[in-house]
Biopython code that builds the backbone (N, CA, C, O; Angstrom):
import numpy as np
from Bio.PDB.StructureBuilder import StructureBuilder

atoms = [
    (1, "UNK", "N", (1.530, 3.507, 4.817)),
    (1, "UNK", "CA", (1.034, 2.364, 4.089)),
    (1, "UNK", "C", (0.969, 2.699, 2.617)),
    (1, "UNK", "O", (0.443, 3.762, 2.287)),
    (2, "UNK", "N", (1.524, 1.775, 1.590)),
    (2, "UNK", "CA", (1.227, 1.966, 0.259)),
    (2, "UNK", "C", (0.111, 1.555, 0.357)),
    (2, "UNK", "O", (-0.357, 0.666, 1.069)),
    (3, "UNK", "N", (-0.665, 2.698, -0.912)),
    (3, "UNK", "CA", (-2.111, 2.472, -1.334)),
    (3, "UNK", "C", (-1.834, 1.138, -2.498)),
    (3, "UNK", "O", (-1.292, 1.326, -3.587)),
    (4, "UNK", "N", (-2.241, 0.022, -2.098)),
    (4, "UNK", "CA", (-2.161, -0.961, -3.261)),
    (4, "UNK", "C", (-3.322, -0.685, -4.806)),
    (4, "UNK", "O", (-4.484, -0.467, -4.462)),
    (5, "UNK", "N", (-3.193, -0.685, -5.637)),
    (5, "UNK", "CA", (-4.470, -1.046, -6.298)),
    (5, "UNK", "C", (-4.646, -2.172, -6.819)),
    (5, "UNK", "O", (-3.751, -2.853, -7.318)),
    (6, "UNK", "N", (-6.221, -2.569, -6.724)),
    (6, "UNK", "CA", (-6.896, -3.278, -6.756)),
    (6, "UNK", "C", (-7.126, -3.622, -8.338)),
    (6, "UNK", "O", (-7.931, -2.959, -8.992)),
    (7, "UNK", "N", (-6.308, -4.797, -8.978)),
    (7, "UNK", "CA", (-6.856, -5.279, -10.132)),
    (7, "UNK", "C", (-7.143, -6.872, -10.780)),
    (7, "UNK", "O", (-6.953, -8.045, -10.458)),
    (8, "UNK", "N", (-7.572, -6.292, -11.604)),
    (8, "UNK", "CA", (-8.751, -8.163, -11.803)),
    (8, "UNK", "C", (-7.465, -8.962, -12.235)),
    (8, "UNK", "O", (-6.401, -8.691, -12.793)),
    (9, "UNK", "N", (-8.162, -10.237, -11.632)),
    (9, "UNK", "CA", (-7.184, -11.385, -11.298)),
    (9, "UNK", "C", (-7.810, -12.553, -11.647)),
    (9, "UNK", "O", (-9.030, -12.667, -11.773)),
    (10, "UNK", "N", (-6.799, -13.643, -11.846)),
    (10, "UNK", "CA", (-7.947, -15.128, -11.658)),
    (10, "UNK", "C", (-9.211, -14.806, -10.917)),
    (10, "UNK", "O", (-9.464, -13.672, -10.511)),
    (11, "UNK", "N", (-10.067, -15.938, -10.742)),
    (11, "UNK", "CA", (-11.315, -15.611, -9.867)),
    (11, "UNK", "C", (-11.124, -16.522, -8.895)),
    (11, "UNK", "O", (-10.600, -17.477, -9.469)),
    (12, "UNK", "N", (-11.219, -16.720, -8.008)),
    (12, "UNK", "CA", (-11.634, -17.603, -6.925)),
    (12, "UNK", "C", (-12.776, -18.263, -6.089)),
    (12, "UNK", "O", (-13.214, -17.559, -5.179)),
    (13, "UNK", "N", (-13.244, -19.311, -6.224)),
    (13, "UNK", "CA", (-14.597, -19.573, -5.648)),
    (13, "UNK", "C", (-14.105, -18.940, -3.923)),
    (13, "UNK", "O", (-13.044, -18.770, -3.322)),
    (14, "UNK", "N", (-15.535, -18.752, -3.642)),
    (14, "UNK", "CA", (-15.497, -18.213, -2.439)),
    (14, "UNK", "C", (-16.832, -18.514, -1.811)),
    (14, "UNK", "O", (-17.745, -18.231, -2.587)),
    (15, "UNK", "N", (-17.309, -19.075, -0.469)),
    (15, "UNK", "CA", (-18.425, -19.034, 0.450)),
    (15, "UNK", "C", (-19.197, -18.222, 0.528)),
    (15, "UNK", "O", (-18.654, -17.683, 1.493)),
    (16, "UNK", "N", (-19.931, -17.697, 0.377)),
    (16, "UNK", "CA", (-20.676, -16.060, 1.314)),
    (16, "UNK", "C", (-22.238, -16.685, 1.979)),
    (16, "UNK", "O", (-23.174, -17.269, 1.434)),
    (17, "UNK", "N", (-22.055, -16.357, 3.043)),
    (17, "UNK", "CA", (-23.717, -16.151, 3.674)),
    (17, "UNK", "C", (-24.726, -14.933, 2.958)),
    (17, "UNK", "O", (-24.340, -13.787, 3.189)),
    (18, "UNK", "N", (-25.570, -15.020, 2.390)),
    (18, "UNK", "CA", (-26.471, -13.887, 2.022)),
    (18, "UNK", "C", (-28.034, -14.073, 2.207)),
    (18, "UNK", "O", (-28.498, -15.003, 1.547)),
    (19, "UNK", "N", (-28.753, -13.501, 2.827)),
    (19, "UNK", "CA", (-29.993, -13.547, 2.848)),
    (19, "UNK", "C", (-30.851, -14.084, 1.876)),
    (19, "UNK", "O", (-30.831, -13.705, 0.705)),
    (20, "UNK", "N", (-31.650, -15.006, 2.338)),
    (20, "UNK", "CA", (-32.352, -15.964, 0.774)),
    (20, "UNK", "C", (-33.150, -14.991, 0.793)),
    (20, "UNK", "O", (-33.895, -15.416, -0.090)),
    (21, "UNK", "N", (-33.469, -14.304, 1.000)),
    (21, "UNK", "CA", (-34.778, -12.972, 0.575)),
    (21, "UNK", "C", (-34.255, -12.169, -0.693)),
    (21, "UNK", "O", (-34.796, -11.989, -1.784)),
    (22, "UNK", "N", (-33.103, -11.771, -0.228)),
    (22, "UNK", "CA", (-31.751, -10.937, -1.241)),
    (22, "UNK", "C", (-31.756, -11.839, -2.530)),
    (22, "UNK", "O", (-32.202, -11.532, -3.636)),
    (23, "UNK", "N", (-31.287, -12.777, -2.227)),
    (23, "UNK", "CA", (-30.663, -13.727, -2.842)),
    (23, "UNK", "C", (-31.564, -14.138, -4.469)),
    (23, "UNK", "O", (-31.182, -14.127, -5.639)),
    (24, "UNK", "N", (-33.192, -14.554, -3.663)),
    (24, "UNK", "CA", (-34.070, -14.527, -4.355)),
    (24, "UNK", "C", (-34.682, -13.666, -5.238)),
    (24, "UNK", "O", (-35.129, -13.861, -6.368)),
    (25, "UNK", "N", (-34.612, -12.308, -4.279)),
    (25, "UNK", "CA", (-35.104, -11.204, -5.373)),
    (25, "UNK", "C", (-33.767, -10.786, -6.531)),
    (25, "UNK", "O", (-33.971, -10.230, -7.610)),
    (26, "UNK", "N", (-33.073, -10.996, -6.268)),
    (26, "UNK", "CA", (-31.656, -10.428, -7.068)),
    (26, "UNK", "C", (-31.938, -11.468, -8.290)),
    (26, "UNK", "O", (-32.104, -10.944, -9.392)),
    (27, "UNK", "N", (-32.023, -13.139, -8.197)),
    (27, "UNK", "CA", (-32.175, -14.229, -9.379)),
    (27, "UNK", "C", (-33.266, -13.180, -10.087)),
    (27, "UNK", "O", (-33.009, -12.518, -11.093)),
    (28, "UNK", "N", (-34.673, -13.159, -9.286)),
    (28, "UNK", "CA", (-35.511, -12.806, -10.133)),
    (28, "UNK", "C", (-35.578, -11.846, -11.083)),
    (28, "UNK", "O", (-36.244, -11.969, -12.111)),
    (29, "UNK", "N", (-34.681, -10.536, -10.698)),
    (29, "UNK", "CA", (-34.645, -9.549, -11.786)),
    (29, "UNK", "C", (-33.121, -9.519, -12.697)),
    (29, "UNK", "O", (-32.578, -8.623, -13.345)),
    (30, "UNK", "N", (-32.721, -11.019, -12.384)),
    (30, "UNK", "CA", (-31.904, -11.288, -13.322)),
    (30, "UNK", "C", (-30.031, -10.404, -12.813)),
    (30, "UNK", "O", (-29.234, -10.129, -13.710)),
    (31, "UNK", "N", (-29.775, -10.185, -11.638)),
    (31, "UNK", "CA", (-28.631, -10.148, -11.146)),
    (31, "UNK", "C", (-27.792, -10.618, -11.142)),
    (31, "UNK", "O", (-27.932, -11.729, -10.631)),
    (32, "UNK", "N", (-26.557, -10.370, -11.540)),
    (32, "UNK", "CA", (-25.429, -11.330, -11.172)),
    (32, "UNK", "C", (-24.575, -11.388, -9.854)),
    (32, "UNK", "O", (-23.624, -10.612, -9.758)),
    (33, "UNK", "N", (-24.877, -12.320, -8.763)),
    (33, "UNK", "CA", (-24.396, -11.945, -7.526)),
    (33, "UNK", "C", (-22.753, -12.007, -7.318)),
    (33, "UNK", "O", (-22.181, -11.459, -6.376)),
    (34, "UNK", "N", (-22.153, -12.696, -8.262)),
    (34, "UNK", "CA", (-20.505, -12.620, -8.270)),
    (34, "UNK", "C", (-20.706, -10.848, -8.305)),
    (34, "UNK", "O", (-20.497, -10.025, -7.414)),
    (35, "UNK", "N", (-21.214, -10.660, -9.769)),
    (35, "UNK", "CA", (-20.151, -9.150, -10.281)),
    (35, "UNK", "C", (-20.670, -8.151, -9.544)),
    (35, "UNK", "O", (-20.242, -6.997, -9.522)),
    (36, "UNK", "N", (-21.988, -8.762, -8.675)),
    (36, "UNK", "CA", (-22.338, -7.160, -7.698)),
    (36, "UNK", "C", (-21.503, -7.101, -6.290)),
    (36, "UNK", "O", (-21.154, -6.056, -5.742)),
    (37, "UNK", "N", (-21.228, -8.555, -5.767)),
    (37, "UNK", "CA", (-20.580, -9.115, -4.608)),
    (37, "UNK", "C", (-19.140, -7.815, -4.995)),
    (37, "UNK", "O", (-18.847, -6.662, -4.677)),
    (38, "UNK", "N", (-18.583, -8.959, -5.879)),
    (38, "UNK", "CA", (-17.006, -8.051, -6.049)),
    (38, "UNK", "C", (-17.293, -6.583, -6.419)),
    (38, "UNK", "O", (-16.924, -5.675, -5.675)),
    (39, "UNK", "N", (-17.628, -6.465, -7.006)),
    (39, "UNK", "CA", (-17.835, -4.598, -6.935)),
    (39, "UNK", "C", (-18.491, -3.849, -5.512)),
    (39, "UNK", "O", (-18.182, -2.742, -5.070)),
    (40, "UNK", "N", (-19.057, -4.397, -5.194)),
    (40, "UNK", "CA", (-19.084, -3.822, -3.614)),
    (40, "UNK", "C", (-17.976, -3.919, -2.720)),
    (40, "UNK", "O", (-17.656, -2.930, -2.060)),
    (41, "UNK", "N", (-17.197, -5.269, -2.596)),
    (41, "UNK", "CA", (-16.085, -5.632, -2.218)),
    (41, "UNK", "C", (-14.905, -4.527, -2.648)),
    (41, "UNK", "O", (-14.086, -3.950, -1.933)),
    (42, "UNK", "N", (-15.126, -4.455, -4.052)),
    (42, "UNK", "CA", (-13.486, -3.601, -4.426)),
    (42, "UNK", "C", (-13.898, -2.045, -3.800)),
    (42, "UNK", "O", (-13.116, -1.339, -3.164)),
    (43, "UNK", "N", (-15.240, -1.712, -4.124)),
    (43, "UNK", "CA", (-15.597, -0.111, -3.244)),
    (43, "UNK", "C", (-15.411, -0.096, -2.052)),
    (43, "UNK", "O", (-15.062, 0.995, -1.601)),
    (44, "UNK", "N", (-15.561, -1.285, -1.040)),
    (44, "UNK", "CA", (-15.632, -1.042, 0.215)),
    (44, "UNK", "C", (-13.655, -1.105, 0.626)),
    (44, "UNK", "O", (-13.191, -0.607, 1.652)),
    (45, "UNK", "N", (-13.152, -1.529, -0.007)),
    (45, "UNK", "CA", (-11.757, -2.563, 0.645)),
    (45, "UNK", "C", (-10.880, -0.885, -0.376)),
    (45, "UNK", "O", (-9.703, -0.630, -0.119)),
    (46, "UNK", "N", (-11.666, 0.015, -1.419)),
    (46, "UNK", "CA", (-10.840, 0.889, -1.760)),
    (46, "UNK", "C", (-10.834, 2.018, -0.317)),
    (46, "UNK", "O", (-9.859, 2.460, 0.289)),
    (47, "UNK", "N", (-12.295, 2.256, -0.076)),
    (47, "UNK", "CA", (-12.525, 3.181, 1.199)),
    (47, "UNK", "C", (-11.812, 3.075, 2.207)),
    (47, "UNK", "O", (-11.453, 4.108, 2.772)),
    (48, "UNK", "N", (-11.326, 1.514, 2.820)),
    (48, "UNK", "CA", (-10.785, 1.426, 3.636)),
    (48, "UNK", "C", (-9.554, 1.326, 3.596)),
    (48, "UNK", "O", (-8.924, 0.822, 4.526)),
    (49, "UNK", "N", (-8.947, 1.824, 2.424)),
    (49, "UNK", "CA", (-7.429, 2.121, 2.167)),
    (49, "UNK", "C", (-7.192, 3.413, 2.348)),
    (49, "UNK", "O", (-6.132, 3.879, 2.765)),
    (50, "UNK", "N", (-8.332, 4.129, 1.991)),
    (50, "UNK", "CA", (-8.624, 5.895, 1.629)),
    (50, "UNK", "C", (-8.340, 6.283, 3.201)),
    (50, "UNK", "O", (-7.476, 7.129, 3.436)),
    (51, "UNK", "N", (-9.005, 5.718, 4.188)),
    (51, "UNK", "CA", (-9.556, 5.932, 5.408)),
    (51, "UNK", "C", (-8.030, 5.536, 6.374)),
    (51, "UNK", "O", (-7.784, 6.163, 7.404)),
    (52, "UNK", "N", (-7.251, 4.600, 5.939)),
    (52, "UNK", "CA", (-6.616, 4.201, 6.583)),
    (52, "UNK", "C", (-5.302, 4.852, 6.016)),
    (52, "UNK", "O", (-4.377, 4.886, 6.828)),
    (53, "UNK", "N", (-5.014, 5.453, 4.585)),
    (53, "UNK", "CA", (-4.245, 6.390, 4.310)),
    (53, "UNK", "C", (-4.314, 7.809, 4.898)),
    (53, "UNK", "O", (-3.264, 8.445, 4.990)),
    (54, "UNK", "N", (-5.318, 8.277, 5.249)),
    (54, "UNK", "CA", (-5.599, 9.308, 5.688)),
    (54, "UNK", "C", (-5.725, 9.379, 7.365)),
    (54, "UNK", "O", (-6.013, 10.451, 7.897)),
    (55, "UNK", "N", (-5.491, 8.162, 8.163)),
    (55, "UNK", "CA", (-5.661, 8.216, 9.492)),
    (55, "UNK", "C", (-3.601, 8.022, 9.644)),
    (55, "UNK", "O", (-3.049, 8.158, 10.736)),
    (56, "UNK", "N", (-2.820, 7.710, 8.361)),
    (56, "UNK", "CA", (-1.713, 7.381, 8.517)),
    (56, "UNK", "C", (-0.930, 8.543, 8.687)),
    (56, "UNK", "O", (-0.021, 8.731, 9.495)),
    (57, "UNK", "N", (-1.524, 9.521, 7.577)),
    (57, "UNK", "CA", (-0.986, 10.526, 7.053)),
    (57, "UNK", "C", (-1.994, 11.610, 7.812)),
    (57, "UNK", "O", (-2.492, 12.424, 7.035)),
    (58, "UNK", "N", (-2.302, 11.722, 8.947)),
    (58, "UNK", "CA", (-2.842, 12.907, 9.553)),
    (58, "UNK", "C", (-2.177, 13.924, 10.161)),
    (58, "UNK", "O", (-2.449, 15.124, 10.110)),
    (59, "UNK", "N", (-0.867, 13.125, 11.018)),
    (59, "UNK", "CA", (-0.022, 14.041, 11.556)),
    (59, "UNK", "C", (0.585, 15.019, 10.236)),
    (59, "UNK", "O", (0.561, 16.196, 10.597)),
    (60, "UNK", "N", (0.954, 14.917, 9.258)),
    (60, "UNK", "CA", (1.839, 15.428, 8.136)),
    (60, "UNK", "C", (0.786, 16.074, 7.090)),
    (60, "UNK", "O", (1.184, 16.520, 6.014)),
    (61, "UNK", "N", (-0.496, 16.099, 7.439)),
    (61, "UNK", "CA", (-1.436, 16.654, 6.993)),
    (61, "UNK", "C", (-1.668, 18.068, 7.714)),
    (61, "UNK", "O", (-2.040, 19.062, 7.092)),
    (62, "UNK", "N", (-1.394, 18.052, 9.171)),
    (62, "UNK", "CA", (-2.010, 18.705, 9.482)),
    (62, "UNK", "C", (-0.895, 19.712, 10.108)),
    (62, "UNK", "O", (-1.149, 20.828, 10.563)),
    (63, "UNK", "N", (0.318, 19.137, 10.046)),
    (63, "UNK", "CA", (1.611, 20.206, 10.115)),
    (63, "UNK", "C", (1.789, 21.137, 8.742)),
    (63, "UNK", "O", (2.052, 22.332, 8.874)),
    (64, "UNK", "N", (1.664, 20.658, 7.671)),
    (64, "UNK", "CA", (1.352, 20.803, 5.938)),
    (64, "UNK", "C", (0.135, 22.318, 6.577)),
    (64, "UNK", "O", (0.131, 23.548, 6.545)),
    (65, "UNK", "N", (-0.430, 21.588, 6.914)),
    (65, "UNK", "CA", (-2.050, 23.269, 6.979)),
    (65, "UNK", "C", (-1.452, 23.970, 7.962)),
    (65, "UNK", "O", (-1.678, 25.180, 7.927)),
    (66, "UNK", "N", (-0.579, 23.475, 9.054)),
    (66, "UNK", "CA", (-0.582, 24.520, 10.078)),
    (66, "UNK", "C", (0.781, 25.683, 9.166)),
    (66, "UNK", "O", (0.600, 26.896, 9.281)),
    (67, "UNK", "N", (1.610, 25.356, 8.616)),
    (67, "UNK", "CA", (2.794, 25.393, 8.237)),
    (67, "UNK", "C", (1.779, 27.041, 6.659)),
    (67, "UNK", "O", (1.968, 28.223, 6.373)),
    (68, "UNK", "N", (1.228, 26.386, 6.406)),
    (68, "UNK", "CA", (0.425, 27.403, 5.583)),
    (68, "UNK", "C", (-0.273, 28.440, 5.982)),
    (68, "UNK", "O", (-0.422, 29.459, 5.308)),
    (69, "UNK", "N", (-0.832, 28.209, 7.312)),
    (69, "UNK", "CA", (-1.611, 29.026, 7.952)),
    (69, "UNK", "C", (-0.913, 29.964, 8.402)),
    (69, "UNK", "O", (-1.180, 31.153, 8.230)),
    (70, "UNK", "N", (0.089, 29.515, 9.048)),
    (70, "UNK", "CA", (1.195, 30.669, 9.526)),
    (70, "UNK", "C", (2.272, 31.478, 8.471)),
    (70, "UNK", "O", (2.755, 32.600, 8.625)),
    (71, "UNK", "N", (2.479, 30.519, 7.349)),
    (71, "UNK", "CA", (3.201, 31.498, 6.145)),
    (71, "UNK", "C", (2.574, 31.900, 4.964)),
    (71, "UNK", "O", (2.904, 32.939, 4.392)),
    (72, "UNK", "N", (1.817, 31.262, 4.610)),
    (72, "UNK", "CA", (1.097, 31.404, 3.445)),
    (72, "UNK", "C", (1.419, 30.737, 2.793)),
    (72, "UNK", "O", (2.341, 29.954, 3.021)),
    (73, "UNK", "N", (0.640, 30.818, 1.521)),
    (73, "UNK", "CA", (0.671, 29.713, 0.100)),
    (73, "UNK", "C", (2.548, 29.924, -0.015)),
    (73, "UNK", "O", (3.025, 30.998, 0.352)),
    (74, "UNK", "N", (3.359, 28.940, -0.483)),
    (74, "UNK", "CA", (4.609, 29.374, -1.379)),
    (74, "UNK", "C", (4.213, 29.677, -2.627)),
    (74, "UNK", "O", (3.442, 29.008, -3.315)),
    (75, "UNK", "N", (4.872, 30.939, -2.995)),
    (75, "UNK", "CA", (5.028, 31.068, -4.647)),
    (75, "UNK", "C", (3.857, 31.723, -4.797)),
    (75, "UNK", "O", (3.729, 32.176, -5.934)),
    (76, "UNK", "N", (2.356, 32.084, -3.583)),
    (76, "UNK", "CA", (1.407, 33.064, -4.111)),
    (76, "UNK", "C", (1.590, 34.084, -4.422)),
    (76, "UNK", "O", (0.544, 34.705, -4.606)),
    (77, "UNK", "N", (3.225, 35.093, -4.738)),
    (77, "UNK", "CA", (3.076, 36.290, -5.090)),
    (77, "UNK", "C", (2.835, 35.953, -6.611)),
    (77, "UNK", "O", (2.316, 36.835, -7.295)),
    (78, "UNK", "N", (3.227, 34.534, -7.306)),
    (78, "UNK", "CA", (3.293, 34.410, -8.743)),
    (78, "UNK", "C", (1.758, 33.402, -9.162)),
    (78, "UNK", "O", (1.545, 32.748, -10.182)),
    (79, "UNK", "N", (1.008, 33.572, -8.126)),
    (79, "UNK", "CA", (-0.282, 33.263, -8.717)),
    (79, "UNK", "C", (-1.235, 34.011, -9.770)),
    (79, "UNK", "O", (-1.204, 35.228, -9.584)),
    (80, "UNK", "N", (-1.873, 33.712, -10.575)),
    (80, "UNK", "CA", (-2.697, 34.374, -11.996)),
    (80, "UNK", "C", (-3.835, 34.861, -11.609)),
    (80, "UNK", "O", (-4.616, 35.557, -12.259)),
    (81, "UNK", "N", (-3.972, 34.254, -9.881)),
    (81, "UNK", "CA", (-5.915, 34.566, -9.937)),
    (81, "UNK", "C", (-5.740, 34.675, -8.600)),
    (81, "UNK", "O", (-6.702, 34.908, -7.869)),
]
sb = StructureBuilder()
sb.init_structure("model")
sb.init_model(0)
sb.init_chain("A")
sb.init_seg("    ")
for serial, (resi, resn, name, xyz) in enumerate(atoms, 1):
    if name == "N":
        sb.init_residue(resn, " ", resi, " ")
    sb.init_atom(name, np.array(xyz, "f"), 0.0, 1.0, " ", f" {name:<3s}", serial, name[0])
structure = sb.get_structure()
């Protein structure tokens, strides 16, 4: 899967259900529920690219470590440290 990234775009009205408890305390100390909504949104929808790149790329991850384990680093005789 290409990792897409995520960048700002038109806006779009959108629905959301949110707790009037939330909802209320967030007005009161002066929140903005769009720009906290979408920033939770873009953190959660990046994780689940992270998560889903890494469940893609496990087999070739883990041939990559086995492949090291058994030969070693390449090129560590010309390492500095």
């Amino acid at each position: 899967m290409k990792q897409d990234r995520i960048t700002p775009a038109k806006r779009r009205p959108v629905n959301l259900s949110l707790d009037t408890g939330i909802v209320a305390a967030a007005r009161e100390v002066g929140i903005n529920l769009s720009q906290v909504s979408e920033a939770a949104i873009r953190t959660a929808t990046r994780k689940e690219q992270e998560r889903r790149w890494q469940e893609e790329n496990r087999a070739a991850m883990e041939s990559s470590n086995a492949w090291v384990e058994k030969n070693g680093l390449p090129f560590a005789k010309y390492r500095m440290f």
